[in-house]
C-alpha positions as CSV (number, residue, x, y, z in Angstrom):
1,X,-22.4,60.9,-35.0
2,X,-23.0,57.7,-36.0
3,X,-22.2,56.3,-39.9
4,X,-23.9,52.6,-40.7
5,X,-22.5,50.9,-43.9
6,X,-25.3,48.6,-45.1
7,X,-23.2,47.2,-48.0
8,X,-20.1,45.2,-48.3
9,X,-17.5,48.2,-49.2
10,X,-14.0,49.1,-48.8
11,X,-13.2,49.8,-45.4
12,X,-10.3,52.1,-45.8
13,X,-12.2,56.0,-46.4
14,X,-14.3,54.8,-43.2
15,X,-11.3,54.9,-41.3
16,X,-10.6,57.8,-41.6
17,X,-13.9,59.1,-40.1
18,X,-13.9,57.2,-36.9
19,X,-10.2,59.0,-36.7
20,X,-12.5,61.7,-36.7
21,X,-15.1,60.5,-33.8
22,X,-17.7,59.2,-36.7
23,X,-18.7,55.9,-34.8
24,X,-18.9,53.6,-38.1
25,X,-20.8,50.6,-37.7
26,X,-19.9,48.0,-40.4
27,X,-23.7,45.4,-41.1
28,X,-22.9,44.3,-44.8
29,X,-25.4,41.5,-44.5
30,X,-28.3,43.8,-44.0
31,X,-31.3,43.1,-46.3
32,X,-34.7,45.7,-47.3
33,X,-36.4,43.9,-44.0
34,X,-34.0,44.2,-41.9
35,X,-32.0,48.2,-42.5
36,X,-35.1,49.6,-40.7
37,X,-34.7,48.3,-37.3
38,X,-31.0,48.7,-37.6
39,X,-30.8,52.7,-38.7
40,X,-32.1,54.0,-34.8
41,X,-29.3,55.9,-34.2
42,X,-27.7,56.5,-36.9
43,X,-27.4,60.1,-38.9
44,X,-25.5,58.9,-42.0
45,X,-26.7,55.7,-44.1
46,X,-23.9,54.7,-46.9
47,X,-25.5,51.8,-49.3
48,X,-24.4,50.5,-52.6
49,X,-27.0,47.8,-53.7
50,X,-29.2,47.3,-50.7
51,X,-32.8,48.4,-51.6
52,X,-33.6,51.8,-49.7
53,X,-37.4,51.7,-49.2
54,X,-39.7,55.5,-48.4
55,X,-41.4,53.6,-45.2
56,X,-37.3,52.8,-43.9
57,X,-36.4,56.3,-44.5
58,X,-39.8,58.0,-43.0
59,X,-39.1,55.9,-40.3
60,X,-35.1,56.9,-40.0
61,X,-36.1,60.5,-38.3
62,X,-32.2,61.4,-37.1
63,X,-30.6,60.5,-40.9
64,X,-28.8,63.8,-42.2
């Protein structure tokens, strides 16, 4: 399972999954134009203030 954090957050509670086997891939920098292309494989999306459009999540067809 893969977890992408698309904001800058702490760290630390990430951890901790990927003790588990949660691959947690870290792209702070990631803006509304970019998340689409970078959310193929991934099942679990974690944002703070990045902009979530519907056409990225339509197009995100393995997010939980």
């Amino acid at each position: 399972m893969r977890l992408l954090l698309a904001d800058e957050l702490d760290q630390e509670p990430f951890y901790e999954l990927s003790l588990l086997g949660v691959d947690v891939v870290n792209k702070p920098t990631l803006t509304v134009e970019s998340l689409g292309s970078a959310l193929e494989g991934v099942h679990i999306l974690v944002v703070s203030s990045t902009e979530v459009t519907a056409e990225v999540l339509e197009r995100a067809t393995q997010l939980s």
